[in-house]
C-alpha positions in Angstrom: 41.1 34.7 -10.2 38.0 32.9 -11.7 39.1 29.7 -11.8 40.6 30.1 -8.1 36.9 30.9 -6.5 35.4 28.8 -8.6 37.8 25.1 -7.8 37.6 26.8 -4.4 33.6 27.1 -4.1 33.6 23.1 -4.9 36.6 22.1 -2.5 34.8 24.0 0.4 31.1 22.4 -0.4 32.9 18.6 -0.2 33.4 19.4 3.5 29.6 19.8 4.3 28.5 16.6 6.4 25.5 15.6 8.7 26.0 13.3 12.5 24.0 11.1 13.9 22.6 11.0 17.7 22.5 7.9 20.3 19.7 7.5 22.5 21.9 6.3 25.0 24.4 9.4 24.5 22.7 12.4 23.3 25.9 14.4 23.0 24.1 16.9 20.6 21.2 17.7 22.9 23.7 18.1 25.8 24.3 21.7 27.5 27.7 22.9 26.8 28.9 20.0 24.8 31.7 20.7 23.0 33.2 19.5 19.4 36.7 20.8 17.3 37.3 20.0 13.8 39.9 20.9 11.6 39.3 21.5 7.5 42.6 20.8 5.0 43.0 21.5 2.1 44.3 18.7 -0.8 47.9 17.7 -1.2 50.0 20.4 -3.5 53.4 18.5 -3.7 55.2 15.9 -2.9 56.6 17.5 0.2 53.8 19.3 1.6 53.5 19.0 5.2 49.8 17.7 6.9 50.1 20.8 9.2 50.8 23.2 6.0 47.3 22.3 4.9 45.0 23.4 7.8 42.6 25.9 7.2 40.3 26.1 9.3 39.4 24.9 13.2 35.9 24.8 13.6 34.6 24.6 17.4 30.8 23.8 17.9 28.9 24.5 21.3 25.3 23.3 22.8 24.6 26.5 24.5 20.9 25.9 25.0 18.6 22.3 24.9 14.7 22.5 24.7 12.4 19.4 24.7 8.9 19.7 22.6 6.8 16.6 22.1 9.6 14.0 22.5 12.2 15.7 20.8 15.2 18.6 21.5 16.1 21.2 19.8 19.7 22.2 20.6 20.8 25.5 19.8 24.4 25.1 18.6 27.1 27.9 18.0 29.8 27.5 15.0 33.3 29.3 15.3 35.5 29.4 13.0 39.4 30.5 13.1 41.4 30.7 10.4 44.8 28.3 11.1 47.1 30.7 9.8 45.7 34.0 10.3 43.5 33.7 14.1 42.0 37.5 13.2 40.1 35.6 10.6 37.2 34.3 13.1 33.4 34.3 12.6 30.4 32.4 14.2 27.5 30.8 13.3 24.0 30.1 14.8 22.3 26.3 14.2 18.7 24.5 15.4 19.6 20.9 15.8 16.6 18.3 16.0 17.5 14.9 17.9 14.8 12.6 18.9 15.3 8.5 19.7 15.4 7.3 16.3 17.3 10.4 14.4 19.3 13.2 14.1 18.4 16.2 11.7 21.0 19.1 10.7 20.7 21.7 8.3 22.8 20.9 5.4 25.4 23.5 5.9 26.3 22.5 9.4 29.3 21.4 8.5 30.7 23.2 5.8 33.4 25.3 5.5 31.8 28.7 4.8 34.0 31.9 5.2 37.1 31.4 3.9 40.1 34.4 3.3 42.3 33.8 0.0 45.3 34.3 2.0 44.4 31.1 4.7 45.4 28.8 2.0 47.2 30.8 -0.9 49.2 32.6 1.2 50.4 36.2 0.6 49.7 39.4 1.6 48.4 40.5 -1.5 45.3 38.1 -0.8 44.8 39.4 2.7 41.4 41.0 1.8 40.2 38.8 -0.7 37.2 37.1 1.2 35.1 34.1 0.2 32.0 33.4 2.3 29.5 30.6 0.7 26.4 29.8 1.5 24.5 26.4 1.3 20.6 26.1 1.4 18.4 22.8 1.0 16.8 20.5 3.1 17.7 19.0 6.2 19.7 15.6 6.4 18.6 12.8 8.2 20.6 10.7 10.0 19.8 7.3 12.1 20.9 7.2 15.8 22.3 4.0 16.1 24.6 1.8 13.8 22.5 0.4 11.8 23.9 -0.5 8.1 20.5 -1.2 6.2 19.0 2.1 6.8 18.2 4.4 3.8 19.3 7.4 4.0 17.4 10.1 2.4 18.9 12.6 -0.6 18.5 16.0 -1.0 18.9 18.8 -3.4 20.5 22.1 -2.8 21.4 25.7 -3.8 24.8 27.4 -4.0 25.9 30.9 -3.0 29.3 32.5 -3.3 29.9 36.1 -2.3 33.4 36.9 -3.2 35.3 40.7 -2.2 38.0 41.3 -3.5 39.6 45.1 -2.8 42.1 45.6 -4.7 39.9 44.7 -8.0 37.6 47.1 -6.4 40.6 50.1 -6.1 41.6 48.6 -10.1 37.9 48.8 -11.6 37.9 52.1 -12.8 41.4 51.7 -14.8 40.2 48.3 -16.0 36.4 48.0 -16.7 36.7 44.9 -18.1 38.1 43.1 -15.6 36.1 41.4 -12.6 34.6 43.9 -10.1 35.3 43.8 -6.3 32.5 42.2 -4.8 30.2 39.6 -7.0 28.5 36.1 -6.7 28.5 32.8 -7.7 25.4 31.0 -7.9 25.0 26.8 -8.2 22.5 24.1 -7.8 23.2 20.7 -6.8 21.8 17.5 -5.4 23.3 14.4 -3.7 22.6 11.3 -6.5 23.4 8.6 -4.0 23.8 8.7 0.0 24.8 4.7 0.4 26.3 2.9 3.9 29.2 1.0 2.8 29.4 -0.5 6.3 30.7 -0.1 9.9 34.8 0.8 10.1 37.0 1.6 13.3 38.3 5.3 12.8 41.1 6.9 14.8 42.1 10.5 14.9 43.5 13.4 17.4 40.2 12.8 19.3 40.6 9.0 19.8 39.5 6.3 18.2 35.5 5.8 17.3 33.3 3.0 15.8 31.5 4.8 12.6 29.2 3.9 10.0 31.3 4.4 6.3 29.0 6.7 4.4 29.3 7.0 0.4 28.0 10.2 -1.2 28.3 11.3 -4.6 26.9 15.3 -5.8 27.0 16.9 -8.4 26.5 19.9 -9.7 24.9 22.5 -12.8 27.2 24.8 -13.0 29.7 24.2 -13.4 28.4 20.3 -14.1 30.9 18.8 -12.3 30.6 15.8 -10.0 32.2 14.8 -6.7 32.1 11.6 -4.2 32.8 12.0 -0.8 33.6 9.3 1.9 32.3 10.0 5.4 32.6 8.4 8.9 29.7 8.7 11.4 30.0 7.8 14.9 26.6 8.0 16.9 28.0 9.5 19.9 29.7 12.7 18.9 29.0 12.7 14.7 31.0 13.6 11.9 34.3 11.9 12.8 36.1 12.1 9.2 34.8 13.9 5.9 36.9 13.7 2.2 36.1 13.9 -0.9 38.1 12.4 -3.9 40.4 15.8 -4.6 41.7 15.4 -0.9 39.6 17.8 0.8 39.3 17.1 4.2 37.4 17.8 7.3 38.4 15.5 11.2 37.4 15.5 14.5 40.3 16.7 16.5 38.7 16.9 20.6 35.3 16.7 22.1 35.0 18.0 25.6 32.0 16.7 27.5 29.7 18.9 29.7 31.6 20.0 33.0 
């Protein structure tokens, strides 16, 4: 069980990305803009399916814009659904700053923070064991256009796990020394490097985007453990693809456009 939360607590921090904004389409500081992703997890077998790795859709809405000194602060709304269990569904709150040279996220707007045991394990003996993590740091800084020289700034950040697991709870008092039913996991880490490899033509579900190729590598204290991750910004909607080196990965699947 430790070693599950603890490759899992990695595999769901690779997915955590930032976007960038275009003063000539500010999707993000659009009213009732609308964005899907979907999270997988990395290849088991040989013969495991793309589909059979889903885990989570994530949809993000603009529900409310406000402009202060020439910039807007868009108040966005996360949902998450489990893919194979739909019950599984919580939401999130975000302030998003976009002004004409930049887009600034909080550094968990993109990652993949309440996870069930049984949404990629399977079993209903895992039903109940929930994972929700929680990311803290400062904000990341994107440029608006696609520009290939610009230096992108790092950051450091902090780690937490909560983990609950019932049926170690219901077990505790029969085995004392075993792991109790609800505990943490705590971590620091810090993006080393945060370099633009260039400008690459990506295609997914959504269509196909012009996106600045970002390479990123962490790492982090405990366990000290490194990771690089390859990600693909377009300025128009964002994140378009997210993956670290274990497979992890996070892709646009629709945008839907103010009606």
């Amino acid at each position: 069980m430790t070693k599950v939360m603890s490759a899992t607590l990695f595999a769901l921090i690779a997915t955590f990305a930032s976007a960038q904004s275009d003063t000539r389409l500010p999707t993000f500081a659009t009213k009732g803009q609308e964005w899907e992703y979907r999270n997988y997890m990395p290849y088991l077998g040989m013969f495991i399916r793309r589909d059979d790795r889903e885990v989570t859709t994530f949809v993000y809405k603009v529900v409310v814009v406000k402009d202060s000194a020439g910039s807007s602060y868009c108040h966005i709304i996360k949902t998450g659904t489990a893919a194979k269990n739909p019950e599984h569904e919580w939401h999130r709150d975000f302030v998003v700053r976009v002004d004409s040279q930049s887009l600034t996220l909080p550094v968990d707007y993109y990652l993949n923070d309440t996870v069930f045991q049984c949404d990629f394990s399977g079993g209903a003996a895992m039903r109940g064991v929930g994972i929700a993590t929680q990311l803290s740091g400062d904000s990341l800084w994107y440029p608006s256009s696609l520009d290939s020289t610009a230096s992108l700034p790092l950051t450091e950040f902090f780690i937490q796990q909560r983990v609950h697991d019932p049926a170690a709870a219901m077990y505790k008092a029969d085995h004392p020394a075993g792991m109790p039913g609800n505990y943490k996991i705590k971590s620091k880490g810090a993006i080393i490097s945060r370099n633009i490899v260039g400008v690459q033509k990506i295609r997914t579900q959504a269509g196909e985007f012009v996106c600045l190729h970002i390479h990123l590598h962490v790492q982090y204290e405990k366990p000290r453990i490194a990771n690089d991750i390859d990600e693909f910004y377009c300025p128009t909607v964002g994140l378009v693809r997210s993956q670290d080196k274990a497979g992890n990965l996070m892709e646009l699947t629709r945008v839907r456009k103010k009606r």
